[in-house]
MARBALUM-764504 format. One record per residue (C-alpha): z, x, y; residue in one letter; chain. Coordinates in steps of 0.5 Angstrom, whole numbers, always signed. Each point is the difference from the previous one (the first is absolute). Example, Ala and Ser with C-alpha at 12.3 -4.5 7.8 and 13.67 -1.06 7.14 Angstrom:
2
R     Z     X     Y aa ch
R   +16   +25    -9  A  A
R    -2    +2    +7  S  A
end
This chain:
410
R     Z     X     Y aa ch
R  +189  +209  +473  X  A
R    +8    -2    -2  X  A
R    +0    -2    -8  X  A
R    +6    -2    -3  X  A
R    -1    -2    -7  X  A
R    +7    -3    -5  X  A
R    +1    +4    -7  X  A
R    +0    -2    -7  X  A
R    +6    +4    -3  X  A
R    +4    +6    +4  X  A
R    -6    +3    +2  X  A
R    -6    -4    -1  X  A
R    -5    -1    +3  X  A
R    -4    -6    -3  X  A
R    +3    -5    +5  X  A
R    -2    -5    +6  X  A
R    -2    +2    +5  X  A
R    +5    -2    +6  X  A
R    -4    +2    +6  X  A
R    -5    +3    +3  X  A
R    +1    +1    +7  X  A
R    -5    +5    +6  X  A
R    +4    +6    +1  X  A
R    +3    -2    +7  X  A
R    -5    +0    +6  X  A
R    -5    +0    -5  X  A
R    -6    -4    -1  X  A
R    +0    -6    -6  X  A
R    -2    +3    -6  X  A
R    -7    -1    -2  X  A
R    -6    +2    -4  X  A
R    -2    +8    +0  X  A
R    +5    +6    -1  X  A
R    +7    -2    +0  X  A
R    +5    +5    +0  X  A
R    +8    -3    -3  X  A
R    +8    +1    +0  X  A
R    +1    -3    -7  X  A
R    +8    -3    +0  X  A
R    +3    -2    -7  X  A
R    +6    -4    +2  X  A
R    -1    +3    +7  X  A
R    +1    +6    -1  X  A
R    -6    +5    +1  X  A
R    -4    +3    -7  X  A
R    -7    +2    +3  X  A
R    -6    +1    +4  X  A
R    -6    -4    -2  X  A
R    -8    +1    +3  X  A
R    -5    -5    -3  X  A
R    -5    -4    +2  X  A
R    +0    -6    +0  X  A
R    -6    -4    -1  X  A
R    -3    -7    +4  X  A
R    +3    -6    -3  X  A
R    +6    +3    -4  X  A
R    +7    -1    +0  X  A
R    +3    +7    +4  X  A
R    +7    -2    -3  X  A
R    -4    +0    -7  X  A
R    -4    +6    +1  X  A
R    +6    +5    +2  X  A
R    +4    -2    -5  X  A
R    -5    +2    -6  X  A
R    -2    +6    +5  X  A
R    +8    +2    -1  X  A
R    +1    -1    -7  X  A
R    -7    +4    -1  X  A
R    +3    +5    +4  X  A
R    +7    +0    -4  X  A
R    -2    -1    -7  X  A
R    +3    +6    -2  X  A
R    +6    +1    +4  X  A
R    +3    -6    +3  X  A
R    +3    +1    +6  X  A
R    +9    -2    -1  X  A
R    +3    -4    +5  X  A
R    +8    +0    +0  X  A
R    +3    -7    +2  X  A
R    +4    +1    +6  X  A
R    +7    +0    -2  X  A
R    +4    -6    +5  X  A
R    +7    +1    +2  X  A
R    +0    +6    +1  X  A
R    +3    +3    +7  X  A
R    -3    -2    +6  X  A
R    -5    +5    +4  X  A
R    +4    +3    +5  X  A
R    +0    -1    +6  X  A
R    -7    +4    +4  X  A
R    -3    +2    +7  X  A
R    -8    -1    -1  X  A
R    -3    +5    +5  X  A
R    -7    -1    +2  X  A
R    -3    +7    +5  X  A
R    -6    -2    +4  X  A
R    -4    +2    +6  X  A
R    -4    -4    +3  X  A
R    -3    -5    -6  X  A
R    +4    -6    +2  X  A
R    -6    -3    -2  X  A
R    +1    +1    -7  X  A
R    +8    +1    +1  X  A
R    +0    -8    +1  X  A
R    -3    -1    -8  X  A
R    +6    +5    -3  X  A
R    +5    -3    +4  X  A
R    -2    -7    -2  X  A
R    +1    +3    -7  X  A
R    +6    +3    +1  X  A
R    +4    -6    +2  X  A
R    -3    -4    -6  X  A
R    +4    +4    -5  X  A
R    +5    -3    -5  X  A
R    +5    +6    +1  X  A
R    +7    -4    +1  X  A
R    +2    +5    +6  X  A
R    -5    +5    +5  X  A
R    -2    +1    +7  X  A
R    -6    +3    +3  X  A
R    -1    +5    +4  X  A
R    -6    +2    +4  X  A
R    -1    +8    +3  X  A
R    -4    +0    +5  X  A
R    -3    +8    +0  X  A
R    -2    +2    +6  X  A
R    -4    -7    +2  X  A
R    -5    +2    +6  X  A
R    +0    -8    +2  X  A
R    +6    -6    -1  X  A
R    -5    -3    -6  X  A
R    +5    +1    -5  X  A
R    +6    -2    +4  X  A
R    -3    -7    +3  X  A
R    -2    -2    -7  X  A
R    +7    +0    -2  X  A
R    +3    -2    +6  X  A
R    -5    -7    +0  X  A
R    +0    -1    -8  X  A
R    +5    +4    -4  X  A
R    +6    +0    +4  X  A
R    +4    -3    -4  X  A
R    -1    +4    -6  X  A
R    -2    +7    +2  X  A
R    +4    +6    +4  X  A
R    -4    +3    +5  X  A
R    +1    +7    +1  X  A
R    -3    +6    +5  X  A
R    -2    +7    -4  X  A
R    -4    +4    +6  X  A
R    +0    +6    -4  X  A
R    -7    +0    -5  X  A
R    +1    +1    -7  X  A
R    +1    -6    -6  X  A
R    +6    +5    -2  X  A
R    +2    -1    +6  X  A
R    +0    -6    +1  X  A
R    +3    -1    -7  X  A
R    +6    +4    +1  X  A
R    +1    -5    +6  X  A
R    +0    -6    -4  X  A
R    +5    +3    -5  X  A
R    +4    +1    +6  X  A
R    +1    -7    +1  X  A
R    +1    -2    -8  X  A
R    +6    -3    +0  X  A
R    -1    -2    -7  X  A
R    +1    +4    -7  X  A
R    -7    +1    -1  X  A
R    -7    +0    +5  X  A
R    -7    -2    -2  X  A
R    -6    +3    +3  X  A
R    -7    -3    -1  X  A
R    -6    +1    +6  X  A
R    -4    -4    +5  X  A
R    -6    -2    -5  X  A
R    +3    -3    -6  X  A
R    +1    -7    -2  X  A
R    +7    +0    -4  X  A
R    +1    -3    -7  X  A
R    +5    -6    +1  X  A
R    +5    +2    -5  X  A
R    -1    +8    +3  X  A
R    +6    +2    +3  X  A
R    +4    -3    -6  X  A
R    -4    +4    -5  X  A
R    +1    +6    +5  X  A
R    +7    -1    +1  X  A
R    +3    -2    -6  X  A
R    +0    +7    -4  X  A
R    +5    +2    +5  X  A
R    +5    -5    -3  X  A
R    -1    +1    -6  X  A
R    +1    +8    -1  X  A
R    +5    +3    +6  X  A
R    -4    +7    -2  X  A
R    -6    -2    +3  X  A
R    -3    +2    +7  X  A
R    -6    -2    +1  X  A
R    -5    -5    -3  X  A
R    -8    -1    +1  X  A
R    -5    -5    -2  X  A
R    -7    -3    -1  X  A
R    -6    +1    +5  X  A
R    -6    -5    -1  X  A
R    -6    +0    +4  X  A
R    +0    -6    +4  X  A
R    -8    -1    +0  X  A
R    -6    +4    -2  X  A
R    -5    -1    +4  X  A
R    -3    +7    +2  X  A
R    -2    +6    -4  X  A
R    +5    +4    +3  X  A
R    +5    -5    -2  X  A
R    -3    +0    -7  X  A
R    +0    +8    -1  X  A
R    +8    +0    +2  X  A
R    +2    -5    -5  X  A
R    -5    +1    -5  X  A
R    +4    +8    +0  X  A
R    +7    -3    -1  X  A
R    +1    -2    +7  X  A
R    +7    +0    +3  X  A
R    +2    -5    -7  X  A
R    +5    +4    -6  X  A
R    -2    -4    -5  X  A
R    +4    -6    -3  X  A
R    +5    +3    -4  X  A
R    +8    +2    +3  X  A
R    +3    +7    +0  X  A
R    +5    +4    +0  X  A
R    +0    +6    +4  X  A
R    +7    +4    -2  X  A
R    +1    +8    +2  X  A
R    +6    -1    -5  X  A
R    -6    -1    -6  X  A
R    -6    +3    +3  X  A
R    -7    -4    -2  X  A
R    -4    +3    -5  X  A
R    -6    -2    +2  X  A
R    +1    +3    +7  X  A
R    +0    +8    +0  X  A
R    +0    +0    +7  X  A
R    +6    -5    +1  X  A
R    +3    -1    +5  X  A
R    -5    +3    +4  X  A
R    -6    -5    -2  X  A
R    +3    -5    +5  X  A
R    -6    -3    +1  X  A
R    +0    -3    -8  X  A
R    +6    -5    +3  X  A
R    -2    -3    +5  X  A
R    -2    -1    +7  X  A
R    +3    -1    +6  X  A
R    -3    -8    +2  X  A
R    +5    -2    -6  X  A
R    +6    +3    -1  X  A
R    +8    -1    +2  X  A
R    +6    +5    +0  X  A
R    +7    -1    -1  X  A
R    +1    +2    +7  X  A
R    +7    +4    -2  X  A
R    -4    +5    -3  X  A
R    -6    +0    +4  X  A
R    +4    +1    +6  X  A
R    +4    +6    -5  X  A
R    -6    +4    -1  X  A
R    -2    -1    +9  X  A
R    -5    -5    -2  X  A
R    -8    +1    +2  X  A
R    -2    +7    +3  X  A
R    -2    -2    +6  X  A
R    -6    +5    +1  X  A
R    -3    -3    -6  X  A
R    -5    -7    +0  X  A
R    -5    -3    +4  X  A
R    +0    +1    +7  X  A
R    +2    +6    +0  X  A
R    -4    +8    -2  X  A
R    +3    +0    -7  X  A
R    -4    -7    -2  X  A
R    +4    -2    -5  X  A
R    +5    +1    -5  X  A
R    +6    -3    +2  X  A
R    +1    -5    -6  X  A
R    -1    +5    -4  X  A
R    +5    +5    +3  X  A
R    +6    -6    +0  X  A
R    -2    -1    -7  X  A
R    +0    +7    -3  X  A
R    +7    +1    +5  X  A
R    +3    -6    -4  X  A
R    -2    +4    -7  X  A
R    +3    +6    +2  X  A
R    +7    -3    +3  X  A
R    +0    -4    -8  X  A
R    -2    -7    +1  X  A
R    -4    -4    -4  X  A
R    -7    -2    +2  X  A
R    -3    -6    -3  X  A
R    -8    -3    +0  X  A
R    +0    -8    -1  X  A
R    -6    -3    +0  X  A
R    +3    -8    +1  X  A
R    +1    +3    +7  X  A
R    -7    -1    +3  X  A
R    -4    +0    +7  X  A
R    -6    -1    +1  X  A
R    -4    +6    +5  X  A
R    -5    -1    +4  X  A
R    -4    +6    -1  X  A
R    -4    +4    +5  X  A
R    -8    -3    +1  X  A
R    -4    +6    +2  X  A
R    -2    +8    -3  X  A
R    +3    +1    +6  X  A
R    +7    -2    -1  X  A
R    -1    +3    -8  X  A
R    -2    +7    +3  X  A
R    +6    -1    +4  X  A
R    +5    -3    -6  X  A
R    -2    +6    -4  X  A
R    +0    +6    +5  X  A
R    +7    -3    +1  X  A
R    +2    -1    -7  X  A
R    -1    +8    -1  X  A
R    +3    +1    +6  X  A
R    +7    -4    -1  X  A
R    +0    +3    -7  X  A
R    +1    +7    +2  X  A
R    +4    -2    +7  X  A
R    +5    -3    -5  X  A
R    +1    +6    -5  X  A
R    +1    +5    +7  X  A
R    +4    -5    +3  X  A
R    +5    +0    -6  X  A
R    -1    +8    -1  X  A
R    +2    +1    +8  X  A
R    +7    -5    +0  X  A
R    +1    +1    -7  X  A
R    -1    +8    -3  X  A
R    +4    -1    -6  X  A
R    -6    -4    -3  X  A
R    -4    +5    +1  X  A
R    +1    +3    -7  X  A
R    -1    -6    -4  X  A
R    -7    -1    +5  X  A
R    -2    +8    -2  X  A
R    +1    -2    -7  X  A
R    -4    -5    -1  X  A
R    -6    +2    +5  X  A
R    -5    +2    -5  X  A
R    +0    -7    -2  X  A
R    +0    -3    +7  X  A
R    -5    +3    +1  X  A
R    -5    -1    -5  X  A
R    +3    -8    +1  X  A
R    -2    +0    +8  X  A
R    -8    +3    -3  X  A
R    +0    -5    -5  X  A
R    +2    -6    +4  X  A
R    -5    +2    +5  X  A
R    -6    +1    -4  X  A
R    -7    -3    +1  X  A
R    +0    -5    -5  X  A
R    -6    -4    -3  X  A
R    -2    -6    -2  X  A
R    +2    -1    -8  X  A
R    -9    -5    -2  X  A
R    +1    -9    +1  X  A
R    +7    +2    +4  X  A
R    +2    -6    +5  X  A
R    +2    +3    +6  X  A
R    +8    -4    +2  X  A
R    +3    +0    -6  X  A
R    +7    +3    +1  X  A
R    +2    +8    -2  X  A
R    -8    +0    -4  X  A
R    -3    +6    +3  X  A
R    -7    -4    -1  X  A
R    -2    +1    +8  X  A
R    -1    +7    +2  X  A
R    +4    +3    +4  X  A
R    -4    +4    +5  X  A
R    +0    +8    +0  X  A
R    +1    -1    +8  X  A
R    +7    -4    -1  X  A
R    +2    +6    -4  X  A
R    -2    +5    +4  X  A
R    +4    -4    +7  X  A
R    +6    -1    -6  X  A
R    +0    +7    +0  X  A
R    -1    +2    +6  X  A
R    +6    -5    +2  X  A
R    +5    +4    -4  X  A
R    -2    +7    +2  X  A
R    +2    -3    +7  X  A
R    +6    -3    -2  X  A
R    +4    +6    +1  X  A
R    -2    +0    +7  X  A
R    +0    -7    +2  X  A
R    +7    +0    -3  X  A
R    +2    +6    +5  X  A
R    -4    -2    +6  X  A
R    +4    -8    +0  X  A
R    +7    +4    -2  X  A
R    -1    +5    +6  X  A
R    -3    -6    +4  X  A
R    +7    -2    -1  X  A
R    +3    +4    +3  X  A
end
């Protein structure tokens, strides 16, 4: 569910509420377990899950739900500053290989943005049928660029759209989400607003939860990194991040992110022997991101940027998902060492700590009594010790899998 509430004062929340939609795709609301984006004045705050009894308002049962949870420590919202410079002109790149039937819905989405001046590209990756190329040439051609990549590998196929950006910043989301109508402006405007900034992510939300697969990702943090903005700067190091920059997975991820494309271009763009579709299994998103650390651009997070993700179904597709996420881990870390020596000191000196940080963040985790399964970054789902061990194992294989997909290259 999509709750958007009006404030009462700069940062209240006692407001009426001003709309109460189903997450796009998703089903009217409905008596039982509602899960909810809370917006005050349209800009997210929260998640909520709460049950809503038969014959009780929705609206009125997930606003008490929010107040309850956020009596302590209401959430700010900042008013959206108007007259400002516009978002600069941008490239969405959308890589895909055979989903055209899940493309149609992400495109449809990214042809609804209120972004004053953009294109969309598609990269088709190492397509085994024509699906992808006729969705866009009966439905889309008019507003979608088809391109052929036939080399696998998301880096790949991203490089290949940052080659044909012909605007100063492109954008890359995924197959599988739905964009927020205001998404590309939230994404983009950073870039007119601070000349230093090189890179900027956003929030990933969970389309729907309907499988308990989908329930454990998200009820363990899931793609989303939370609802306040920030700022990651080399020039003034976060205190809270000891590991900085090389816990690039704390900036973002790969379906919600744009670069000014001067400096993703500087720093070569993606390594393309890390990401999906190729041995490494990931890690591309957080290469380029650490990369345009190290140059000395700013990296900012803003949660106004959203899109809703479609998450895997199945303890398979989990199984898969967390093998890949330890995998990608240690394949980007090999890959910034390999192409980029001089960093080894700083990743030396702050070994210890990351390793620590890579059993913690790994670890089997237990239900905490009367937890709800679903609710965003709670830990109150446990984290099976056979998800741990495949996450473990996938960063043992990183290594490799980055060397393997380097010399398959070649």
């Amino acid at each position: 569910m999509d709750l958007d509430q009006d404030g009462v004062g700069e940062d209240g929340t006692d407001g009426a509420v001003l709309s109460l939609t189903p997450a796009p795709g998703g089903p009217p609301v409905r008596a039982g377990a509602v899960y909810a984006l809370v917006r005050l004045r349209g800009r997210p705050v929260a998640t909520v899950l709460t049950t809503v009894p038969d014959g009780a308002d929705p609206a009125r049962v997930l606003t008490t739900a929010f107040r309850a949870q956020y009596a302590a420590h209401e959430p700010s919202v900042s008013v959206r500053v108007s007259g400002g410079a516009p978002p600069p002109r941008t490239t969405v790149v959308v890589a895909t290989r055979e989903r055209a039937d899940r493309l149609g819905r992400a495109l449809d989405s990214l042809l609804a943005q209120d972004h004053p001046d953009f294109r969309v590209v598609v990269v088709d990756n190492a397509p085994v049928t024509t699906a992808t190329r006729d969705l866009i040439a009966h439905h889309y051609a008019d507003g979608v660029t088809y391109l052929h990549e036939p080399v696998p590998g998301l880096a790949t196929a991203h490089n290949r759209g940052v080659a044909a950006a012909d605007t100063p910043v492109v954008a890359f989301t995924d197959d599988d989400v739905i964009a927020d109508p205001h998404w590309l402006s939230a994404l983009t405007a950073p870039f007119a607003a601070d000349p230093r900034t090189g890179c900027v992510t956003g929030l990933i939300l969970p389309a729907r939860l309907t499988t308990p697969a989908q329930v454990l990702l998200e009820s363990h943090g899931g793609f989303a990194k939370g609802f306040a903005p920030r700022l990651y700067d080399p020039a003034a190091p976060p205190s809270d991040q000891p590991l900085f920059p090389f816990t690039a997975g704390s900036f973002g991820s790969g379906a919600n992110m744009a670069f000014r494309v001067s400096a993703l271009r500087a720093v070569g763009g993606f390594d393309p022997a890390t990401g999906t579709g190729t041995a490494a299994r990931g890690g591309d998103d957080l290469y380029a991101f650490v990369r345009i650390l190290a140059a000395g651009h700013r990296l900012r997070y803003t949660p106004d940027a959203l899109v809703w993700h479609h998450h895997r179904e199945t303890w398979q597709d989990l199984r898969n998902q967390a093998y890949g996420y330890g995998a990608g881990l240690t394949a980007y870390l090999t890959a910034l060492l390999c192409r980029h020596p001089a960093l080894l000191p700083a990743l030396l000196a702050k070994l210890p700590r990351g390793l620590a940080h890579a059993r913690a963040i790994t670890a089997h985790r237990e239900a905490d009594a009367a937890g709800v399964p679903g609710a965003h970054g709670t830990y109150r789902h446990p984290w099976p010790r056979t998800l741990s061990r495949l996450e473990r194992r996938g960063m043992l294989y990183g290594p490799l899998g980055y060397a393997r997909a380097r010399w398959g290259r070649r």
